[in-house]
C-alpha positions as CSV (number, residue, x, y, z in Angstrom):
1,X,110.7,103.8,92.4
2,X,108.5,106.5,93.7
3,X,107.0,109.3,91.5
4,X,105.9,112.8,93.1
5,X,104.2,113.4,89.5
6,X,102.6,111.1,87.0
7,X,101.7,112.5,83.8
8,X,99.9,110.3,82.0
9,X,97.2,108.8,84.5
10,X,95.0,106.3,82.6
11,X,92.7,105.4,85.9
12,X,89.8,107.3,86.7
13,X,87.7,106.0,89.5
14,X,86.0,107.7,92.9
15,X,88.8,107.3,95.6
16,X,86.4,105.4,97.5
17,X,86.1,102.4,95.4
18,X,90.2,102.0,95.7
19,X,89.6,102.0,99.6
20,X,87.2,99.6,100.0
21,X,89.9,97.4,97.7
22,X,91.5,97.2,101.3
23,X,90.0,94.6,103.7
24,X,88.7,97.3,106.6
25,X,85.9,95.5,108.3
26,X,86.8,94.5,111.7
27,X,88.9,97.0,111.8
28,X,90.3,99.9,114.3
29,X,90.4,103.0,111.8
30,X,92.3,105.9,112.2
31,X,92.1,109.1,109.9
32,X,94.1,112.1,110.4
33,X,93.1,115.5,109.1
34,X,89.4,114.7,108.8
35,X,88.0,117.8,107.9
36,X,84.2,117.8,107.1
37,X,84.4,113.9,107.3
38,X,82.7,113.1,104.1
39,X,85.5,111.0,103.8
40,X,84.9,109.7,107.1
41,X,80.7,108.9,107.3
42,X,81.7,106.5,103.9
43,X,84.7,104.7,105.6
44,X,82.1,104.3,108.9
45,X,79.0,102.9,107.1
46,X,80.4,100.7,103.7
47,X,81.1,97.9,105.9
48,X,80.7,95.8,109.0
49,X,82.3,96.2,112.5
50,X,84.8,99.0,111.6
51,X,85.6,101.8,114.5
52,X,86.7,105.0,113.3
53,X,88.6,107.5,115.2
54,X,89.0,110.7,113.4
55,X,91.4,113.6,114.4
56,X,90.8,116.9,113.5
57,X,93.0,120.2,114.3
58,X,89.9,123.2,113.4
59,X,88.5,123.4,116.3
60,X,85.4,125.1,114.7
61,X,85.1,122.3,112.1
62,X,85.6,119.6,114.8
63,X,82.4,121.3,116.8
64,X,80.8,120.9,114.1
65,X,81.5,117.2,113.2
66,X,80.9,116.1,116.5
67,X,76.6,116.7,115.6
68,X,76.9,114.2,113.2
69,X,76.8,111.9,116.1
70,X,77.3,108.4,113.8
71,X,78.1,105.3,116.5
72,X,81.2,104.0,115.2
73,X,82.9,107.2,115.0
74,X,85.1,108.8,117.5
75,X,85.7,112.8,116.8
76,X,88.9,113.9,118.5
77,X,90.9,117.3,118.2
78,X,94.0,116.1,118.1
79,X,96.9,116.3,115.1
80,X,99.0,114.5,113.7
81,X,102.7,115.2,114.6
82,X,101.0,114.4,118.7
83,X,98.2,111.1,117.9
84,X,96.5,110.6,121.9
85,X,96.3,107.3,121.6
86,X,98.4,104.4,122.8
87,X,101.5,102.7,120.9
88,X,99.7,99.8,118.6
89,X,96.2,100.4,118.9
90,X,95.5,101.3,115.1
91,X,95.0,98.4,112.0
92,X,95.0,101.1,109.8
93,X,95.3,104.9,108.9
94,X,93.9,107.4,106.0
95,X,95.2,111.0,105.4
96,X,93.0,112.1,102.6
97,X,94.7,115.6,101.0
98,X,95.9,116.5,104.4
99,X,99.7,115.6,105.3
100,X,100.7,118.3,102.5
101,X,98.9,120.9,105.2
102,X,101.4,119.6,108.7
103,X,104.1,122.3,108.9
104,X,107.6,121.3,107.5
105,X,109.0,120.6,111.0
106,X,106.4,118.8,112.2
107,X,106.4,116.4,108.7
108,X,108.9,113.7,110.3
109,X,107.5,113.8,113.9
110,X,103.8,112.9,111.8
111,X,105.4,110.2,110.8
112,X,106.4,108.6,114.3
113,X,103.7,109.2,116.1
114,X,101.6,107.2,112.9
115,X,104.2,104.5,113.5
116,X,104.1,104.2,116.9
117,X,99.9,103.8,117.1
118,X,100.4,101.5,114.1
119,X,100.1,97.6,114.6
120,X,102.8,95.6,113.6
121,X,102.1,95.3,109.8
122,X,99.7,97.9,109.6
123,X,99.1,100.6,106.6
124,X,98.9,104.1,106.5
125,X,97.1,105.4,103.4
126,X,98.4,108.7,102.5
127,X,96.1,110.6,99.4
128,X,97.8,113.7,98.0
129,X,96.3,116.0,95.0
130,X,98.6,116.2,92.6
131,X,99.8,119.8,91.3
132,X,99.0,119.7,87.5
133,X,95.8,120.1,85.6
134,X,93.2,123.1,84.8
135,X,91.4,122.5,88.6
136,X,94.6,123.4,90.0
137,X,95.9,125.6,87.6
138,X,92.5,127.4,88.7
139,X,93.3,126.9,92.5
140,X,96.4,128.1,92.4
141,X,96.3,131.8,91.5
142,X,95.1,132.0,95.2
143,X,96.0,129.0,96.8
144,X,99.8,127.9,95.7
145,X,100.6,124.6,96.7
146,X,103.5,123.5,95.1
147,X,106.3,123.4,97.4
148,X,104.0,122.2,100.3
149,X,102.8,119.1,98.3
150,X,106.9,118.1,97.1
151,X,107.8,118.7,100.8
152,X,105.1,116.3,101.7
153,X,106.5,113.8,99.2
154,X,109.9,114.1,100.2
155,X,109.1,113.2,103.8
156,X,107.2,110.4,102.6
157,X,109.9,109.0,100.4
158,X,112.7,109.7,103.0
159,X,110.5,107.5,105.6
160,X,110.8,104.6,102.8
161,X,113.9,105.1,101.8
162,X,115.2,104.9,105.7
163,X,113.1,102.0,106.0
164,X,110.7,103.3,108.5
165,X,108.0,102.1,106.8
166,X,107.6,99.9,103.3
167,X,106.1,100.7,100.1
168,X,103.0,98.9,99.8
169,X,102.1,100.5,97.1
170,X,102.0,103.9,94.8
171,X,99.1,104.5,93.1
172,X,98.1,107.3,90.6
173,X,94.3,108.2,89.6
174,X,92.0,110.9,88.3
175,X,88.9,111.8,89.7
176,X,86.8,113.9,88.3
177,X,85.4,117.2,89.5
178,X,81.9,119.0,88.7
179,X,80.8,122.7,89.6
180,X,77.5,124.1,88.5
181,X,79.1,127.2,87.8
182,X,81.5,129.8,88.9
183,X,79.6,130.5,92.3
184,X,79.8,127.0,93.0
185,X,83.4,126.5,92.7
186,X,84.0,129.7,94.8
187,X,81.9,128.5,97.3
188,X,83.3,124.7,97.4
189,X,87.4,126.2,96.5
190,X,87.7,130.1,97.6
191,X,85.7,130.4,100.5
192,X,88.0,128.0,102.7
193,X,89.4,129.1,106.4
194,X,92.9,127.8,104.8
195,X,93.4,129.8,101.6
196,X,96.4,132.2,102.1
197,X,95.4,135.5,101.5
198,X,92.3,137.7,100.5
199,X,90.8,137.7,97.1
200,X,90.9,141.1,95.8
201,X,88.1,142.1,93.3
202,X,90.8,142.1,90.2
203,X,91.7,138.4,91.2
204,X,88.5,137.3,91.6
205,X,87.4,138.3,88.2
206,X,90.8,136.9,86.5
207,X,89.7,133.6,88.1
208,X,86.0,133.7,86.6
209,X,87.6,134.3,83.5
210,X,90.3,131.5,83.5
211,X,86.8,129.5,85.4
212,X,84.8,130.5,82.0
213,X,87.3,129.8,79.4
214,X,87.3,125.7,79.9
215,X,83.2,125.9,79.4
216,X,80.8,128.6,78.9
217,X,79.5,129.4,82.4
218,X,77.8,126.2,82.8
219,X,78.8,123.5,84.2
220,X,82.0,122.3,84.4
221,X,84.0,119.4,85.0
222,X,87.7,118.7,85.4
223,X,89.8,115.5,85.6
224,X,91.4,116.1,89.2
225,X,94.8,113.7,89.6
226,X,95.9,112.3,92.5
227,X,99.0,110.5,94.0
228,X,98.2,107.3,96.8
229,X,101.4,106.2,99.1
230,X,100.5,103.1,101.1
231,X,103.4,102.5,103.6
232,X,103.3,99.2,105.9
233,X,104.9,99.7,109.4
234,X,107.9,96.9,109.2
């Protein structure tokens, strides 16, 4: 039965430790939505004979990933509701906090075009923050998530549930989160090309304060939860 929420998450682990539990070497990679592709650089060089294409729809950031110039990466502008790539090309795909950001509409045409470039077999990984906890109880007095992240779900679910794809598996972990202080977590969290709106001065200061009152201005760290959805093309 699939969850959108978990409440009490008892794993905490850095998400790349639960990735490389998948065998990926020898591999034809595909992630979708790679932003800044930290993501990306550790899938490319943890293992042996992997090929990495990763899609990206910011054209500025995209620019700007295309310098890090790593071998067995392939930077392409492309998203994911319209994949440029042939029908079963792909052993495996990773959307890492990014199919909660493809407009409603486009949610079920995503997940066709990942079917079609999908191998018989194959897995799509799909890794979606989870709204609960202070970090996003923080985030989202400027950045509201919620119904973006249960229409994500529901697309996901529906695409099981019709038997597009299979459950592989559902996973829920923690991971946690440090910032040095309040500039750092308005640098790393306000400061993004995708947050909704401006910050007015007022808001700004109501989210230091809510930022000072889990520590005292130092540093801080928060448990951040997260939801995995491995589906398996049938």
């Amino acid at each position: 039965m699939m969850k959108l929420i978990e409440e009490n998450i008892t794993q905490t682990l850095d998400e790349i430790y639960l990735i490389e539990t998948l065998n990926l070497d020898n591999k034809t990679i595909l992630e979708l939505g790679c932003g800044n592709a930290s993501m990306t650089k550790q899938l490319a060089t943890n293992g042996s004979n992997r090929k990495i294409i990763a899609c990206e729809v910011d054209e500025l950031q995209h620019k700007k990933n295309l310098n890090l110039n790593i071998e067995n990466i392939e930077f392409k502008l492309n998203s994911a509701q319209d994949i440029k790539l042939e029908d079963e090309c792909i052993d495996m795909i990773f959307m890492f906090k990014s199919f909660h950001h493809i407009p409603y509409d486009l949610m079920k045409k995503a997940l066709s075009e990942i079917e079609r470039v999908l191998k018989p077999n194959g897995l799509v990984y799909i890794s979606e923050p989870l709204f609960m906890g202070e970090q996003n109880e923080l985030i989202a007095m400027f950045h509201d998530e919620q119904q973006v992240r249960i229409d994500a779900f529901e697309h996901i679910k529906e695409a099981v549930e019709s038997e597009q794809f299979k459950l592989f598996r559902e996973i829920f972990f923690q991971t946690e989160i440090v910032y040095e202080n309040f500039e750092d977590f308005k640098n790393k969290q306000m400061n993004q090309t995708y947050n909704d709106h401006t910050i007015t001065k007022q808001l700004e200061e109501e989210i230091e304060n809510k930022f000072n009152s889990f520590n005292d201005g130092e540093q801080t760290s928060f448990m951040k939860p997260f939801r995995v959805d491995i589906l398996q093309k049938i």
